[in-house]
C-alpha positions, 0 to 999 in steps of 0.5 A: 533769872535776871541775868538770863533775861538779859542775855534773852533780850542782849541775843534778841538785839544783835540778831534783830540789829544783823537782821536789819543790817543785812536788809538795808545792804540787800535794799541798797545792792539791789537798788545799784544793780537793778536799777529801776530810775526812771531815764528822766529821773536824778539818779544818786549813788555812795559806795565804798571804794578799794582801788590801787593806782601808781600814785597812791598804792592801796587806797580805801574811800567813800566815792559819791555820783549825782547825775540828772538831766535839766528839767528831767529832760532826757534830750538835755544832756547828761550832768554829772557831779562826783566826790571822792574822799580817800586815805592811802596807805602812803600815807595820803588823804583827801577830798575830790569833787568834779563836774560837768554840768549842762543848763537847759538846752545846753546854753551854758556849760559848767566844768571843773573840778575841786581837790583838797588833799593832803600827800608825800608824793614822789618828785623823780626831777624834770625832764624825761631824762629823769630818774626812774627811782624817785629823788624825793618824797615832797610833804604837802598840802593841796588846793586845787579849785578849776572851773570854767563857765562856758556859753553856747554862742553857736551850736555846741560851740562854747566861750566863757571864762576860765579859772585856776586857782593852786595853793602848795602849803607846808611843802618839806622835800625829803631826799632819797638817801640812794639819790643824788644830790640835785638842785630844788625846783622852783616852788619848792617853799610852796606858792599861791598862784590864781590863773585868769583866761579864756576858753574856746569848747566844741562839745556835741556829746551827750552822756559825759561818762559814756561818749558813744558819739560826739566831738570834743575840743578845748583850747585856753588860755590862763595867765597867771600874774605876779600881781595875784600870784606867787610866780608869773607864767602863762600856759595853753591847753589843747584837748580834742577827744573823737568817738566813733561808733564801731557796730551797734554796741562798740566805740572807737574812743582818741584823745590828743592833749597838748600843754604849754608853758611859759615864764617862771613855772612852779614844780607842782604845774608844769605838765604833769604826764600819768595818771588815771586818764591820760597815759595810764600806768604811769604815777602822775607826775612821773615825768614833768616839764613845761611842755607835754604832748600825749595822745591815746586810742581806746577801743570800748566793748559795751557790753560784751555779746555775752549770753548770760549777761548785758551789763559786762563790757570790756576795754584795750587802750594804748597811749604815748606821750613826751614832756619837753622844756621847749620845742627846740628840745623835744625828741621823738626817740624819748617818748614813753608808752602806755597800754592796757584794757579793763572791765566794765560793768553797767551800774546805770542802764538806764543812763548807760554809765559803767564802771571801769577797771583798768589795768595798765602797762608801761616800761616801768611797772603797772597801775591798776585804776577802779572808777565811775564813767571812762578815762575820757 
């Protein structure tokens, strides 16, 4: 009788424990796809992720969105503050935080980002003569911590300061057995390296993760001294974006970058071309040197005029891009190209903020690419 009883009260708490489960994931679905926030209200978000990009192959994780307006103002601009925690299966883990994040009325702007990861990554060489099979999967740790601190001195128009600070620790290159012997790059040993500058920005877009229109540029500059860093060197980075809209729910989206470095460039920060923004479809990384030049074009349907649904858009993309050691090198006949589109889907509507996911194609494979807001 006593055993029954147990079993009795054993039945009665895994179906009430299911129960409760079941309700909470109801409760918490439901809060994404009905979103009933108010525009002012902050709106936060968590939820597991399972995505698959060139760099990582399948990665599962935990990804976190915050976004607010200042003083629950919604003619302030949109501030957005995500994190990403990830374990791959090559092998990798880590920890990402990003954020663009706009005062009151917008006179001052802060933007940056955090990366703690620990990886093997594949090392194919520099240059864009360099190897499609990869020549060594390189062991490491990983801080990154960027930041700028920007002030509005004219309408939309920011300067402040800038940082970048990269430490590479416990690096091991492990040669491919098929690849041929090759020298070691520069910071192969692993280096700490803290880069000063400043920053010029022109910036009039309202929503970060959804332009519909607006005008973004940056142009700075970082030096990297020997009297705080491992290595010397100095870079400047240029990224103008435009964002045209296209009818009442379209928007034509370009972006240009440009990279260029100087003096005595470590392997893990010359201009890395791949990735998940810029020239998707390549691993990140896949071609690097000291200087990079790469521009995109995408066309966004948000949404699509469907009948049975507001909240599906869609996307194409197309990119092209080249690496070089120094301008009298750089060659038109080697550039690379990427293309592709996506879905969307409208996770926020009151904050008009979608989820994306991209497929891209290039000449040497695909990547697939699920994340919050657009590439750019």
């Amino acid at each position: 009788m006593l055993l029954k009883r147990l079993l009795f009260f054993l039945f009665l708490y895994l179906s009430t424990s299911q129960v409760f489960s079941q309700t909470l994931v109801r409760k918490y679905l439901n809060s994404i796809l009905n979103d009933t926030t108010e525009s002012a209200k902050p709106k936060f978000v968590i939820y597991p992720t399972l995505a698959y990009a060139p760099e990582t192959s399948w990665e599962i994780g935990f990804s976190t969105l915050y976004v607010y307006h200042a003083k629950g103002n919604i003619e302030n601009r949109l501030s957005e503050i995500s994190g990403f925690t990830f374990i791959t299966l090559e092998s990798q883990y880590g920890l990402w935080f990003d954020h663009a994040l706009y005062s009151d009325q917008s006179k001052w702007f802060f933007l940056g980002r955090i990366r703690l990861q620990s990886f093997p990554l594949k090392y194919h060489g520099i240059g864009m003569d360099s190897p499609e099979e990869y020549l060594a999967l390189v062991d490491a740790n990983q801080i990154l911590i960027k930041e700028r601190v920007l002030r509005e001195i004219r309408k939309d128009f920011y300067v402040g300061l800038e940082t970048d600070f990269q430490r590479m620790s416990r690096v091991d290159f492990q040669r491919s057995e098929s690849a041929p012997n090759f020298e070691l790059p520069l910071g192969y040993e692993g280096s700490t390296n803290l880069g000063l500058g400043l920053g010029l920005v022109y910036d009039n877009r309202h929503n970060v993760l959804n332009v519909r229109k607006g005008f973004f540029a940056e142009l700075a500059y970082l030096n990297y001294n020997e009297a705080w860093s491992t290595f010397g060197f100095e870079g400047i980075t240029a990224d103008a974006r435009i964002f045209k809209p296209i009818g009442k729910n379209n928007v034509l989206a370009w972006q240009g970058i440009g990279q260029f470095y100087s003096g005595n460039v470590p392997f893990n920060q010359l201009a890395l071309l791949g990735g998940d923004s810029m020239m998707r479809g390549y691993y990140l990384g896949r071609f690097r040197d000291k200087n990079q030049i790469a521009t995109q074009l995408e066309f966004r349907m948000l949404p699509l005029p469907l009948g049975f649904s507001k909240r599906i858009g869609a996307a194409v993309f197309a990119g092209t891009g080249t690496v070089f050691p120094d301008f009298s090198r750089a060659a038109i006949n080697k550039v690379v190209w990427s293309a592709g589109g996506g879905l969307r889907f409208l996770l926020f509507p009151k904050k008009d903020i979608y989820t994306r996911f991209d497929v891209a194609f290039t000449e040497e494979g695909s990547g697939f690419y699920l994340f919050i807001g657009e590439a750019f």
